[in-house]
PLY file of the C-alpha trace (Angstrom):
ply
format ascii 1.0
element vertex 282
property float x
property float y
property float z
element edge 281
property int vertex1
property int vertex2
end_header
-21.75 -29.19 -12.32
-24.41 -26.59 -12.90
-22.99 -22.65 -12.10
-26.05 -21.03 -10.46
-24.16 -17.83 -9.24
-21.43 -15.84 -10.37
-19.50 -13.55 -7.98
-16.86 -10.83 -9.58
-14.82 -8.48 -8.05
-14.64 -4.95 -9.52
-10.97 -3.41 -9.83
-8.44 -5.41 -11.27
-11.17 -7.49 -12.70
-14.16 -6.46 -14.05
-12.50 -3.06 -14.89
-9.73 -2.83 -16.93
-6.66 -1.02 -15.77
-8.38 2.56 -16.89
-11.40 1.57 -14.74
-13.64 1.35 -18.22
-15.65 -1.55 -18.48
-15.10 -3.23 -21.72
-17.91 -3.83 -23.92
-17.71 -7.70 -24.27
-18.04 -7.80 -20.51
-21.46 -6.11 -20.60
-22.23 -9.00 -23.33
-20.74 -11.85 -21.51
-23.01 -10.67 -17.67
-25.86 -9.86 -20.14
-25.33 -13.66 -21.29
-24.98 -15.26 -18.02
-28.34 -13.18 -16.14
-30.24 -14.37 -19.10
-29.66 -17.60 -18.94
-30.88 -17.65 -14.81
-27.43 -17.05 -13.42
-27.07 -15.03 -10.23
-24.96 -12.39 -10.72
-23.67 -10.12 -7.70
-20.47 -8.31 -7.26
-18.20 -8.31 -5.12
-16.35 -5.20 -3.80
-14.03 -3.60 -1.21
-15.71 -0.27 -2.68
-18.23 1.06 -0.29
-21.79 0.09 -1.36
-23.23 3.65 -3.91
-19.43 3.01 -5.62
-20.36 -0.76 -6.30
-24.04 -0.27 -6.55
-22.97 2.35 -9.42
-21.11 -0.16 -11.08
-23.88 -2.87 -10.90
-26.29 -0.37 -12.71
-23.85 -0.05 -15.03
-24.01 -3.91 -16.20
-27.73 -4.38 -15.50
-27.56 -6.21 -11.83
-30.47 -5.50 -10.14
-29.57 -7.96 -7.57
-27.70 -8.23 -3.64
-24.16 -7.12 -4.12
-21.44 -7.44 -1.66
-19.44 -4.20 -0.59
-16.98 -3.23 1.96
-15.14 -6.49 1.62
-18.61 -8.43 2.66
-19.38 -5.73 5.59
-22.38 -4.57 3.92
-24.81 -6.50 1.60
-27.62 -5.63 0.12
-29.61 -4.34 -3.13
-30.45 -0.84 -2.01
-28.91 1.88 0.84
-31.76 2.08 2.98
-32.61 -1.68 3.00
-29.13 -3.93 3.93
-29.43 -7.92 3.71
-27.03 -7.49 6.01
-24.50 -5.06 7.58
-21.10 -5.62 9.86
-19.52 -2.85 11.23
-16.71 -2.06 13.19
-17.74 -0.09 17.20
-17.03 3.45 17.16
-14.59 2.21 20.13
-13.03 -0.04 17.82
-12.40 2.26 14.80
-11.29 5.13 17.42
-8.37 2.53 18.62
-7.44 1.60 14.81
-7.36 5.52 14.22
-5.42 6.24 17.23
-2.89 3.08 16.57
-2.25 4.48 12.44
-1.39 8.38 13.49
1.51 6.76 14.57
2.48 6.20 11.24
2.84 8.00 7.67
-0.21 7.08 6.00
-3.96 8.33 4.75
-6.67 6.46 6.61
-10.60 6.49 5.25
-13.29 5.80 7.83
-15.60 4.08 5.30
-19.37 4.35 5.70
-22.17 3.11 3.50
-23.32 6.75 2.45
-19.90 8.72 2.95
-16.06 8.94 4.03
-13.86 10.65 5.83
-10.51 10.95 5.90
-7.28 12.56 7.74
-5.54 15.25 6.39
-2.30 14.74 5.18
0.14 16.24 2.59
0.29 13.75 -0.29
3.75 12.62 -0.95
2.96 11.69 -4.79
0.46 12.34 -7.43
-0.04 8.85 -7.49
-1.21 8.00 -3.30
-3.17 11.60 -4.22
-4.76 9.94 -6.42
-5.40 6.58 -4.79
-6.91 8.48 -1.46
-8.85 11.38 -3.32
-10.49 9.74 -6.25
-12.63 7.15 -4.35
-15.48 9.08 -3.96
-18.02 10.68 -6.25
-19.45 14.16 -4.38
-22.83 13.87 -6.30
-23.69 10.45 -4.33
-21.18 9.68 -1.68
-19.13 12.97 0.02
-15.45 12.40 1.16
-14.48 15.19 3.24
-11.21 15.20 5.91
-10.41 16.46 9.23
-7.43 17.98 10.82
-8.54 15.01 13.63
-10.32 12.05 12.72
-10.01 10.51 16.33
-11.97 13.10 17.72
-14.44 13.21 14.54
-15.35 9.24 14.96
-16.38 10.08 18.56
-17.77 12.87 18.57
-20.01 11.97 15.10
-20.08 8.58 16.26
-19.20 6.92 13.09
-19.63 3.24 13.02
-18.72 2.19 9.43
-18.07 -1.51 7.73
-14.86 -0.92 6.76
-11.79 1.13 7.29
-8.50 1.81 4.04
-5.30 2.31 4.92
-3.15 3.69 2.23
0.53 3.81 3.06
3.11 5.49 1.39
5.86 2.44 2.31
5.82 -0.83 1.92
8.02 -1.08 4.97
5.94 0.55 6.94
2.72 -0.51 6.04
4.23 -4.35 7.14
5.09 -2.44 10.52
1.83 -1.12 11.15
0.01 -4.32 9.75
2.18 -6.40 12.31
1.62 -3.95 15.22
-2.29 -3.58 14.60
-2.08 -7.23 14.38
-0.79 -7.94 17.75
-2.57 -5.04 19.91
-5.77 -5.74 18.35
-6.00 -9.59 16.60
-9.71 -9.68 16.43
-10.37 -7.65 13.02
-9.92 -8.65 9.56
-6.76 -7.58 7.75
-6.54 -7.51 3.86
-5.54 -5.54 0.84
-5.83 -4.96 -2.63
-3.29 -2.89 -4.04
0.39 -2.29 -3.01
0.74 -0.35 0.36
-3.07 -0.75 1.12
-4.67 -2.27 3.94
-8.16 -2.70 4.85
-9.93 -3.53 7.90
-13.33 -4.74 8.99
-14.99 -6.41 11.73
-13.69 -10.27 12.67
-15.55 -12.38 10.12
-16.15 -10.32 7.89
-14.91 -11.56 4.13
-16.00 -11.48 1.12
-15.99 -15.15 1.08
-18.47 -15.31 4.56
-20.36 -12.78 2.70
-21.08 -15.26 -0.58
-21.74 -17.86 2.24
-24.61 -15.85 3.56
-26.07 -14.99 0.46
-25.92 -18.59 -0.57
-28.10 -19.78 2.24
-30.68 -16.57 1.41
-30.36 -17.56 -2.38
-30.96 -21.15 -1.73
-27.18 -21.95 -3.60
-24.68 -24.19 -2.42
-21.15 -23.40 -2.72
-20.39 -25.77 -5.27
-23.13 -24.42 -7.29
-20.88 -20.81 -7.47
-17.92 -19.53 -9.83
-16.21 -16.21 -7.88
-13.13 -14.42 -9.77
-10.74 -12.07 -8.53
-7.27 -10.42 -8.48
-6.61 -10.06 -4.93
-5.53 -10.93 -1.30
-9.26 -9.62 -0.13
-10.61 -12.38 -2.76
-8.81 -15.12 -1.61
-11.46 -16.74 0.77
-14.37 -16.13 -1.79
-12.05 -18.19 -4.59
-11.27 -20.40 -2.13
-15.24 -21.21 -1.07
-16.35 -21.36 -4.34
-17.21 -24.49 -5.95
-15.16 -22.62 -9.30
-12.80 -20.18 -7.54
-11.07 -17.76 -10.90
-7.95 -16.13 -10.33
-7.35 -13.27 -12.66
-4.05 -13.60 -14.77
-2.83 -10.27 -13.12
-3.10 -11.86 -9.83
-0.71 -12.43 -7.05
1.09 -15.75 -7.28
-0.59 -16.87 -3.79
-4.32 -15.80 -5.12
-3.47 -17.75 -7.95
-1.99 -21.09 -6.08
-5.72 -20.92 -4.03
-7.72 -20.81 -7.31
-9.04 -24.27 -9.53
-8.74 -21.73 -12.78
-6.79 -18.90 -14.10
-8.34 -16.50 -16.56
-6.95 -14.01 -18.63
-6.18 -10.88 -16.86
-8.36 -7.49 -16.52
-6.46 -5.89 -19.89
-7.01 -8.98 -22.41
-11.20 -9.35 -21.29
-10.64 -11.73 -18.87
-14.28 -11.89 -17.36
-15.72 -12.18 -20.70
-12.76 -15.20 -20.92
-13.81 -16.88 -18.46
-17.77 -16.61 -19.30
-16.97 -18.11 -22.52
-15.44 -21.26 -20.97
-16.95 -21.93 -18.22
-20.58 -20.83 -18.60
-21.34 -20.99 -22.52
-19.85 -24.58 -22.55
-22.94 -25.00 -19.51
-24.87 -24.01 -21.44
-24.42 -26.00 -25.03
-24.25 -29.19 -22.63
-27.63 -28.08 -20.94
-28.95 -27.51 -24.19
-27.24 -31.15 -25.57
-29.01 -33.20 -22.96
0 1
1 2
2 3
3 4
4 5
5 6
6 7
7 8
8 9
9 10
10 11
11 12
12 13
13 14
14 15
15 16
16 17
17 18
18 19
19 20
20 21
21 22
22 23
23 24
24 25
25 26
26 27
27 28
28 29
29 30
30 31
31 32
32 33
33 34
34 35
35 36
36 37
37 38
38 39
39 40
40 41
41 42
42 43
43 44
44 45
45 46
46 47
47 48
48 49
49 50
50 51
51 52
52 53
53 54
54 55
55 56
56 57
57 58
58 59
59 60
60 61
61 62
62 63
63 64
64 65
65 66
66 67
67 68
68 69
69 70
70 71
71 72
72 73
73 74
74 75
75 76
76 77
77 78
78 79
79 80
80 81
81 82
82 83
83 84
84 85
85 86
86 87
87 88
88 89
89 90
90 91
91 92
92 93
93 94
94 95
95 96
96 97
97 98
98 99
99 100
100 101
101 102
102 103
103 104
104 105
105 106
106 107
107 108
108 109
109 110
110 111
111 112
112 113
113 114
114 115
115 116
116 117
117 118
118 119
119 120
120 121
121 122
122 123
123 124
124 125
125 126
126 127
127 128
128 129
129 130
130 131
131 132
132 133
133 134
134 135
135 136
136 137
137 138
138 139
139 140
140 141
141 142
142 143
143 144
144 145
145 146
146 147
147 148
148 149
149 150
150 151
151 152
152 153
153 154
154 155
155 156
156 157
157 158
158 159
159 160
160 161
161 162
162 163
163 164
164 165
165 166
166 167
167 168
168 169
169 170
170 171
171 172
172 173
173 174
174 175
175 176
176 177
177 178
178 179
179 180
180 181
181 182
182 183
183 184
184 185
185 186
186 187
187 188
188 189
189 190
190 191
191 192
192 193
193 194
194 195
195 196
196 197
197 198
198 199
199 200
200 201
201 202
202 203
203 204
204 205
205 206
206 207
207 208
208 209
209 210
210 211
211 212
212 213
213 214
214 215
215 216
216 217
217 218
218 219
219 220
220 221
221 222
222 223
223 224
224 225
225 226
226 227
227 228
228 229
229 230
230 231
231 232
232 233
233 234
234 235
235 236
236 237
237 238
238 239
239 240
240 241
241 242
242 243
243 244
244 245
245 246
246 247
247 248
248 249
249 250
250 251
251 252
252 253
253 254
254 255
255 256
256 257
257 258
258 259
259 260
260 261
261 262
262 263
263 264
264 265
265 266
266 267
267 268
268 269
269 270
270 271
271 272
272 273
273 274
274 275
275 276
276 277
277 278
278 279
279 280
280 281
């Protein structure tokens, strides 16, 4: 089989675990684009953090952000965009201030938070470091119920950072019941993210295949987490990084190396320069 598109998520993949990107990553996408393969990423970071990243390696092409709810190449022009009501994301808002737990209404050009004392340098960290003030603002509010309505913010995506793993199960299962149609994932420990029903990372490659003209088989996705599971699993080549979850790897045909021992770069070396030479052979 012929690779005609590669798809990689960003943290705990592409970056290492300092967020650098390692130089025989830049090599290995350089590699791949020049040989005619489709590179996009694929994020749960809103689309300036990704896009940032992308110019970073050289992709001038579609990428995928907030967890597939907005696609596209540049801010003011979207391939496509899913976003959660302003109704919807009130209820979600309203549901979560039950709980302990910092909650980021996640639009394409900025976020906003609640205000809450961090318990830990760490989930300060996590929640405050997302954003980069020179091309997306984060700012928070003392009420971010009122602030959705009143702004009317209608975003792709919603994070949920919890600061216990009980509780973020409790919330998960509650949100769950009283509200079904959404689309529950994570990415790191105590995090949840929501978008709109349908909306995947793996649905997202799906579209993009039918723009692009490439069949599923025809694509190689990698990726560390429970938000990449459907985009490994629809994937003609689904990667699971080494520093996976057991039940992201189980869903994956390959396991690579993991973000810490060039594990992209890995994986380009097997699977795509091994195309190549054979391409080349016949």
């Amino acid at each position: 089989m012929v690779y005609r598109l590669l798809a990689i998520d960003i943290d705990g993949t592409l970056l290492r675990s300092n967020f650098r990107i390692d130089k025989e990553t830049k090599e290995a996408i350089d590699y791949v684009q020049q040989k005619g393969v489709y590179v996009t990423l694929a994020s749960g970071r809103s689309f300036p953090s990704t896009q940032k990243i992308a110019k970073a390696l050289k992709i001038n092409n579609y990428l995928i952000s907030h967890n597939g709810g907005f696609i596209a190449s540049s801010l003011d022009e979207p391939l496509q965009e899913s976003r959660l009501s302003v109704e919807d994301t009130y209820r979600i808002v309203d549901i979560l201030e039950n709980y302990e737990c910092h909650m980021r209404v996640v639009h394409e050009r900025f976020s906003i938070g609640n205000q809450l004392k961090q318990k830990s340098q760490l989930v300060a960290k996590l929640t405050l470091s997302t954003g980069d003030p020179l091309f997306y603002p984060v700012s928070f509010t003392e009420n971010l119920g009122d602030y959705v309505l009143s702004q009317e913010v209608s975003p792709p995506k919603m994070d949920v950072q919890f600061f216990d793993e009980k509780e973020c199960e409790s919330a998960i299962k509650y949100l769950k019941e009283q509200i079904p149609d959404f689309e529950y994932s994570s990415s790191t420990k105590c995090n949840l993210e929501i978008t709109a029903k349908k909306v995947t990372k793996g649905n997202a490659l799906r579209f993009l295949g039918e723009k692009l003209g490439i069949a599923p088989n025809e694509m190689v996705a990698i990726g560390d987490s429970y938000n990449d599971l459907d985009m490994i699993e629809f994937a003609g080549l689904g990667v699971a990084m080494a520093n996976a979850p057991d039940e992201v790897k189980k869903k994956a045909k390959w396991i690579t190396r993991t973000n810490d021992q060039l594990g992209v770069p890995y994986m380009v070396k097997e699977v795509f320069r091994k195309q190549m030479r054979f391409q080349t052979m016949k």
